[in-house]
N, CA and C atoms as an extended XYZ file, in Angstrom:
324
Properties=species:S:1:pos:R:3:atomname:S:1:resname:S:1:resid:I:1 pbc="F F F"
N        -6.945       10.591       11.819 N   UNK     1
C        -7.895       10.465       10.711 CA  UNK     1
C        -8.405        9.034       10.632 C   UNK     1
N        -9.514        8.827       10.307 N   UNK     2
C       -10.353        7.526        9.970 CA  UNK     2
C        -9.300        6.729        8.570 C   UNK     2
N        -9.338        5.724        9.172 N   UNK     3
C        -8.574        4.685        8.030 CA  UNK     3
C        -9.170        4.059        7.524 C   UNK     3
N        -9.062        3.860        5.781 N   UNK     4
C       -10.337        2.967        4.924 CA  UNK     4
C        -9.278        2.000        4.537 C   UNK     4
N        -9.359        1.074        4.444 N   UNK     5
C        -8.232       -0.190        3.124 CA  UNK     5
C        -9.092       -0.512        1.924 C   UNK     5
N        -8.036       -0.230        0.587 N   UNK     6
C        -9.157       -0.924       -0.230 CA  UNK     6
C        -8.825       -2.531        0.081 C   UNK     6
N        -9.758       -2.849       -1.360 N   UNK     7
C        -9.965       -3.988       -1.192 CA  UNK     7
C        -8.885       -4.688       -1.809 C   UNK     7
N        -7.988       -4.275       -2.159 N   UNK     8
C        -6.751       -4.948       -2.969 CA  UNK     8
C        -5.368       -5.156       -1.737 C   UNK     8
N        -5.739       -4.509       -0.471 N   UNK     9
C        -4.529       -4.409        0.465 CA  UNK     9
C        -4.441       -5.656        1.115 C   UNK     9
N        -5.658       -6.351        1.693 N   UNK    10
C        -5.325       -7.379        2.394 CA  UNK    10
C        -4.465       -8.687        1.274 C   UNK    10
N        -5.082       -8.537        0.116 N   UNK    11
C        -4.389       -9.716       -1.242 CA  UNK    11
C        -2.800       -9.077       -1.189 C   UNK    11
N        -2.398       -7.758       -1.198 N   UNK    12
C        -1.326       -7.039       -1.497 CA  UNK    12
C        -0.481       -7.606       -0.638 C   UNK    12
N        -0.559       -7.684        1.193 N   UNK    13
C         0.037       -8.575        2.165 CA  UNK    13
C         0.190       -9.331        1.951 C   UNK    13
N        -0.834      -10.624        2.158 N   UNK    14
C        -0.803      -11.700        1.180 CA  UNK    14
C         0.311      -12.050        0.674 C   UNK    14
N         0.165      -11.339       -0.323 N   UNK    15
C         1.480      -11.795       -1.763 CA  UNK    15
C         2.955      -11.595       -1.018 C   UNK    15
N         2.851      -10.236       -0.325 N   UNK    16
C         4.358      -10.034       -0.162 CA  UNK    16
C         4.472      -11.092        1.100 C   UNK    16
N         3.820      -11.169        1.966 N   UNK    17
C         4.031      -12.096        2.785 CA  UNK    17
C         4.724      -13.628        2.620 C   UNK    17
N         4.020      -14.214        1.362 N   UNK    18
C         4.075      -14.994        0.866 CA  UNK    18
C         5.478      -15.396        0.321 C   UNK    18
N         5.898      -14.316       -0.279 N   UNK    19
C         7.387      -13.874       -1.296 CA  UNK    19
C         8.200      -14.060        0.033 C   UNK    19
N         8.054      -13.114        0.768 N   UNK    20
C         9.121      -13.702        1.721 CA  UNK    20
C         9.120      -14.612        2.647 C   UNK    20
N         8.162      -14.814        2.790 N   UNK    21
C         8.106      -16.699        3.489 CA  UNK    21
C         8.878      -17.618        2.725 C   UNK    21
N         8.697      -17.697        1.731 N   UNK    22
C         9.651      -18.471        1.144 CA  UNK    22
C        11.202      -18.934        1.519 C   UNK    22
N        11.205      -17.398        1.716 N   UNK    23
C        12.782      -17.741        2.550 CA  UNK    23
C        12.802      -17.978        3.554 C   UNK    23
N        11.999      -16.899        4.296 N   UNK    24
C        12.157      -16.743        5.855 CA  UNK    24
C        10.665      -16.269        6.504 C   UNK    24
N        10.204      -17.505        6.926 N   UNK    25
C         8.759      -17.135        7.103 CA  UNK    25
C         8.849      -16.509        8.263 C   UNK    25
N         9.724      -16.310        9.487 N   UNK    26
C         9.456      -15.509       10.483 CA  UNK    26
C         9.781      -13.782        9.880 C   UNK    26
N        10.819      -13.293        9.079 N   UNK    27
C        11.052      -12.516        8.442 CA  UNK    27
C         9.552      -12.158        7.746 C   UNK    27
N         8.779      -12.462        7.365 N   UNK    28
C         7.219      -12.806        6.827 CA  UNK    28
C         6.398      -12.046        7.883 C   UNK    28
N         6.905      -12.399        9.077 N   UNK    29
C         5.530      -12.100       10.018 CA  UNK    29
C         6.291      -10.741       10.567 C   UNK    29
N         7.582      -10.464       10.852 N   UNK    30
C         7.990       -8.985       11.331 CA  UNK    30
C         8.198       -8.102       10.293 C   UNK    30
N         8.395       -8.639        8.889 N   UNK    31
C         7.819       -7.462        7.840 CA  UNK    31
C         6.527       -6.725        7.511 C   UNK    31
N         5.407       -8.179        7.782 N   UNK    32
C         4.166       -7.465        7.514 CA  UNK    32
C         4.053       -6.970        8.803 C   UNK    32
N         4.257       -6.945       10.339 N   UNK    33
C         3.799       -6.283       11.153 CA  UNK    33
C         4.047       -4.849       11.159 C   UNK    33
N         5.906       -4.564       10.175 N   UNK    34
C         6.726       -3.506        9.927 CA  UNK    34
C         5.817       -2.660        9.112 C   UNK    34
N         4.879       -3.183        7.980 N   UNK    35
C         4.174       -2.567        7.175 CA  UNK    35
C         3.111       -2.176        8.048 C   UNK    35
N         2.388       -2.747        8.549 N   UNK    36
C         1.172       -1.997        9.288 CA  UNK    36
C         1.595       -1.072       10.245 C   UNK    36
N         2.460       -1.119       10.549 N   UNK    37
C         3.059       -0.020       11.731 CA  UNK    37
C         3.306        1.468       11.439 C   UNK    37
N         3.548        1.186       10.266 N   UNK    38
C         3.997        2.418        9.160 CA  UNK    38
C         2.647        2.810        8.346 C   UNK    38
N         1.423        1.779        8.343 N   UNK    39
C        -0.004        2.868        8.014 CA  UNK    39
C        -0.453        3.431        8.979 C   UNK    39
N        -0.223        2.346       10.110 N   UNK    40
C        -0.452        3.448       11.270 CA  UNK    40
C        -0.224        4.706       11.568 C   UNK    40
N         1.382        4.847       10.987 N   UNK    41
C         1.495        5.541       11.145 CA  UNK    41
C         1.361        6.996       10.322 C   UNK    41
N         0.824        6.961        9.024 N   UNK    42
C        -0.207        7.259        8.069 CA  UNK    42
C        -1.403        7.945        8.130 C   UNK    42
N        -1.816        7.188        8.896 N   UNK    43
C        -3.143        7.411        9.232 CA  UNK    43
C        -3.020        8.722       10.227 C   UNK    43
N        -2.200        8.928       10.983 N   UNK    44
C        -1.919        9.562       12.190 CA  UNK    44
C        -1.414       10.969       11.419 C   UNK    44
N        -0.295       11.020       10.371 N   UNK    45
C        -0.225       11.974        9.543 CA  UNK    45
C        -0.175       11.630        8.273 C   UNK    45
N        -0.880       11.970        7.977 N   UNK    46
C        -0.765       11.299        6.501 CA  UNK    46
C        -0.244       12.928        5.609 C   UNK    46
N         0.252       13.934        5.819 N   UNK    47
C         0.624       15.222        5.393 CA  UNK    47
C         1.900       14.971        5.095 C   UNK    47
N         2.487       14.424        6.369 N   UNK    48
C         3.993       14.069        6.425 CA  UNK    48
C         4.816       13.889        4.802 C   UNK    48
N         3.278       13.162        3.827 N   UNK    49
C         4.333       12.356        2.779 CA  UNK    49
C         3.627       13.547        2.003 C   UNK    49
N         4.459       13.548        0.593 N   UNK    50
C         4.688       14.587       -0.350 CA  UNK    50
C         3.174       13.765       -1.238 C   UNK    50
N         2.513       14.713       -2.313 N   UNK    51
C         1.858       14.719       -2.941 CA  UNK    51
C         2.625       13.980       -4.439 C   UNK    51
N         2.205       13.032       -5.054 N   UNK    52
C         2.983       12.172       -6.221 CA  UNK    52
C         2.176       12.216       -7.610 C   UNK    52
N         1.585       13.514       -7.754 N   UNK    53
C         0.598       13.776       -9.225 CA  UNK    53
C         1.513       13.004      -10.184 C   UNK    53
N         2.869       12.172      -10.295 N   UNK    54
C         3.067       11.249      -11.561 CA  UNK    54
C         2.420       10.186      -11.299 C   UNK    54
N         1.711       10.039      -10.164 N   UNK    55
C         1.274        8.625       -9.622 CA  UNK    55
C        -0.271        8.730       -9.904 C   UNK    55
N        -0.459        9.410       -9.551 N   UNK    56
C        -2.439        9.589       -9.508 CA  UNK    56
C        -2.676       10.691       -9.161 C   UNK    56
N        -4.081       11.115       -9.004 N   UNK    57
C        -5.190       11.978       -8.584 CA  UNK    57
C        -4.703       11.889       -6.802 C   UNK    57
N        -4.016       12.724       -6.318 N   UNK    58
C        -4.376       13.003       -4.687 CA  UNK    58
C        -3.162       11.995       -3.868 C   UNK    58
N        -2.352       10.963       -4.936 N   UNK    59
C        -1.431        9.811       -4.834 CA  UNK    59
C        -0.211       10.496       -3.496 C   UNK    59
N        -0.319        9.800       -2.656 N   UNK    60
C         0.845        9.647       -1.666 CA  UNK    60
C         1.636        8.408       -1.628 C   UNK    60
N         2.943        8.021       -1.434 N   UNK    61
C         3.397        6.931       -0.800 CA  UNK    61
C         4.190        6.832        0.275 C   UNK    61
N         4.402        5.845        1.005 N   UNK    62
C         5.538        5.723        2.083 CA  UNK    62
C         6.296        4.891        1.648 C   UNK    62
N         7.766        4.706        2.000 N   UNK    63
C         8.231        3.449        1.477 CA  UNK    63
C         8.788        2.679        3.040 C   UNK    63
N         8.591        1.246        2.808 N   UNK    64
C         8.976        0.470        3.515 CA  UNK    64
C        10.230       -0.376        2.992 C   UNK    64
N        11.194       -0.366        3.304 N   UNK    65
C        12.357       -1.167        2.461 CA  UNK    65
C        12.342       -0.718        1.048 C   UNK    65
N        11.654       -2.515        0.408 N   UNK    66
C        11.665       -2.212       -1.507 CA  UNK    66
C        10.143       -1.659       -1.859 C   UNK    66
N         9.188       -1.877       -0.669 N   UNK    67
C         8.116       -2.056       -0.987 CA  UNK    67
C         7.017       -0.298       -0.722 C   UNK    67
N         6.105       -0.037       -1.090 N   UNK    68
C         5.712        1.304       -1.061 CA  UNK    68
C         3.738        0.986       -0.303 C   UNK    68
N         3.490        2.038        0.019 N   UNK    69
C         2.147        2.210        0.393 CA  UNK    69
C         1.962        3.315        0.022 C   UNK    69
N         0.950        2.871       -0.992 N   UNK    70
C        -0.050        3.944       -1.702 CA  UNK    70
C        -0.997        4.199       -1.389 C   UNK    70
N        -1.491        5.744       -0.586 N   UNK    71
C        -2.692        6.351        0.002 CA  UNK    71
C        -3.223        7.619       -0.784 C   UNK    71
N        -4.025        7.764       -0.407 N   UNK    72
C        -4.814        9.163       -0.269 CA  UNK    72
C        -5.531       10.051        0.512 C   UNK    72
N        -5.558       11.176        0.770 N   UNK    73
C        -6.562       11.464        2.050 CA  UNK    73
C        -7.874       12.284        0.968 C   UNK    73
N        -8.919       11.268        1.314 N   UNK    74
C       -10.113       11.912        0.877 CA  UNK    74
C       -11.658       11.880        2.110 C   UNK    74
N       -12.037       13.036        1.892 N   UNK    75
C       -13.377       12.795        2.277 CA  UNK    75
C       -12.937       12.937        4.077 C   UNK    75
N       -11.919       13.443        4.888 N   UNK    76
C       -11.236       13.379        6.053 CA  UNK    76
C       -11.003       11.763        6.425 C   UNK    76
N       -10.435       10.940        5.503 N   UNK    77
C        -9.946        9.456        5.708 CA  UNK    77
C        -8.926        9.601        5.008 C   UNK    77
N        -8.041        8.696        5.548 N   UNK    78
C        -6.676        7.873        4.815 CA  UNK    78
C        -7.161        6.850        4.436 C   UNK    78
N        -7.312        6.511        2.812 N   UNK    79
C        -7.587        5.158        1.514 CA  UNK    79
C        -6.049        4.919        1.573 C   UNK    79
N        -6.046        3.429        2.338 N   UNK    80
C        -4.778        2.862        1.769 CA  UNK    80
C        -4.724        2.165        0.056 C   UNK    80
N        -4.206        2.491       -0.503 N   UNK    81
C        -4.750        1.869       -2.062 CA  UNK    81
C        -4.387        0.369       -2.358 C   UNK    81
N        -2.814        0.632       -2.272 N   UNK    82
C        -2.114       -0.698       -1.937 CA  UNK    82
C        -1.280       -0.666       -1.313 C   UNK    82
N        -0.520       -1.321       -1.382 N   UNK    83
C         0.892       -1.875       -0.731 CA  UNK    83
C         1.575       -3.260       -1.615 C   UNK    83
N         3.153       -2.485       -2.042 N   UNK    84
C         3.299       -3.291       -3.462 CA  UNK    84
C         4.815       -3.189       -3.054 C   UNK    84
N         5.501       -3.723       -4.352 N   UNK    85
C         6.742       -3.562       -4.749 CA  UNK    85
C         7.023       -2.751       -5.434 C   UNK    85
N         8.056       -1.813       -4.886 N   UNK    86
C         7.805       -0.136       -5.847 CA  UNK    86
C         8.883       -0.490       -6.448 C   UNK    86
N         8.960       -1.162       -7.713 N   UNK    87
C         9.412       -1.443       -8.773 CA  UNK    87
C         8.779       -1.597      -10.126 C   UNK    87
N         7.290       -1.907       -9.292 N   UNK    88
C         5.728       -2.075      -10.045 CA  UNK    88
C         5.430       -1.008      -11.014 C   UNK    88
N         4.735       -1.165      -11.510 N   UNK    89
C         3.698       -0.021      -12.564 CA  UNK    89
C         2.768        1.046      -11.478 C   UNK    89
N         3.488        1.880      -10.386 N   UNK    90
C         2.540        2.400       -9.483 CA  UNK    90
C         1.345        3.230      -10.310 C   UNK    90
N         1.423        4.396      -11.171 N   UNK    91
C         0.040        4.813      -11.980 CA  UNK    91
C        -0.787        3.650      -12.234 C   UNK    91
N        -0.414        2.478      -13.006 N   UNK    92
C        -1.498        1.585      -13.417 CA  UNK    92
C        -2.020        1.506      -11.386 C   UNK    92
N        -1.553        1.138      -10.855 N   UNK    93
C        -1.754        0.254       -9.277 CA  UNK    93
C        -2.810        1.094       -8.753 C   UNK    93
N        -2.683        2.667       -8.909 N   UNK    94
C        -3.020        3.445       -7.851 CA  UNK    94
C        -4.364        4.082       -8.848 C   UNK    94
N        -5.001        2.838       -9.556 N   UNK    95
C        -6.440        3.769       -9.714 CA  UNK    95
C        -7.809        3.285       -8.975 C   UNK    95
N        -8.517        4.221       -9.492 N   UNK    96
C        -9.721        4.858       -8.428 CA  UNK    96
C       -10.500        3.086       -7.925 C   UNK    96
N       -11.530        3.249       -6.814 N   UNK    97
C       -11.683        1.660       -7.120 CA  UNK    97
C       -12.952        1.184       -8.456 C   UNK    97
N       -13.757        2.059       -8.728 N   UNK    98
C       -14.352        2.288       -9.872 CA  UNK    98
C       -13.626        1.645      -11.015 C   UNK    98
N       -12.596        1.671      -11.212 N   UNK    99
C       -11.760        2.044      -12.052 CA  UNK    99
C       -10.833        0.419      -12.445 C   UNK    99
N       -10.109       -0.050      -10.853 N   UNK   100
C        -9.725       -1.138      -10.373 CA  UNK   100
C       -10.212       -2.667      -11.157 C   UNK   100
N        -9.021       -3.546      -11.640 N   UNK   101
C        -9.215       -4.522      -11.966 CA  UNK   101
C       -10.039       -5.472      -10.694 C   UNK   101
N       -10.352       -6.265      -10.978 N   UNK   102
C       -11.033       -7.044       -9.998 CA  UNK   102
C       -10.777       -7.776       -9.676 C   UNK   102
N        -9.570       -8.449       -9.753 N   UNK   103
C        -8.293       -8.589       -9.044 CA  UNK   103
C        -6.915       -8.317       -8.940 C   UNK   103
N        -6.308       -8.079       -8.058 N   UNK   104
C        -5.187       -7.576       -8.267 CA  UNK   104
C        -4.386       -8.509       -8.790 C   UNK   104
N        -3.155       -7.913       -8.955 N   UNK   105
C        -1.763       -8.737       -9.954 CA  UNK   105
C        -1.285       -9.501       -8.823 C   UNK   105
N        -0.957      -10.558       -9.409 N   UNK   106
C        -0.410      -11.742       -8.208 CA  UNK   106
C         1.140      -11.646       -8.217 C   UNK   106
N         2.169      -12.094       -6.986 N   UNK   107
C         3.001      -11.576       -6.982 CA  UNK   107
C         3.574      -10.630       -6.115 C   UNK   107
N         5.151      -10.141       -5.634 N   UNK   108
C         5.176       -8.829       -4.887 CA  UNK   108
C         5.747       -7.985       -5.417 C   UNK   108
């Protein structure tokens, strides 16, 4: 399937990247590679993951460690929404981009 990112995913890396650089910036660069590996692999099935109606309209996630990726398949694409700390407020995280603050929450 065609892969879209919103616009809140590349800031979403970012942050977590950031969080764990702190400690361990090489840990930084094989986590976020760990995360893209896993939309990849998403994208490829994105059925695999269960439907999360407490989360949103159409809401999927994967989890990576602490952290989650929030998709959808619309329109025959995988919308990555974000990619966060699933400890977060995921309903507030996972709305439409219409909808979306205009910037995301800083932080992982």
């Amino acid at each position: 399937m065609r892969l879209e990112l919103s616009r809140f995913v590349e800031n979403d890396l970012e942050a977590i990247a950031d969080f764990i650089a702190e400690e361990n910036p090489e840990r930084a660069v094989v986590f976020v590679r760990r995360i893209w590996r896993e939309v990849l692999r998403i994208a490829q099935q994105p059925y695999l993951f269960q439907l999360r109606p407490e989360i949103g309209d159409n809401a999927r996630l994967a989890v990576v460690s602490r952290y989650v990726i929030l998709f959808r398949v619309v329109s025959g694409a995988v919308r990555i929404e974000r990619v966060v700390y699933g400890g977060r407020d995921l309903p507030q995280l996972f709305q439409g981009p219409e909808s979306a603050p205009s910037e995301p929450p800083a932080g992982a």
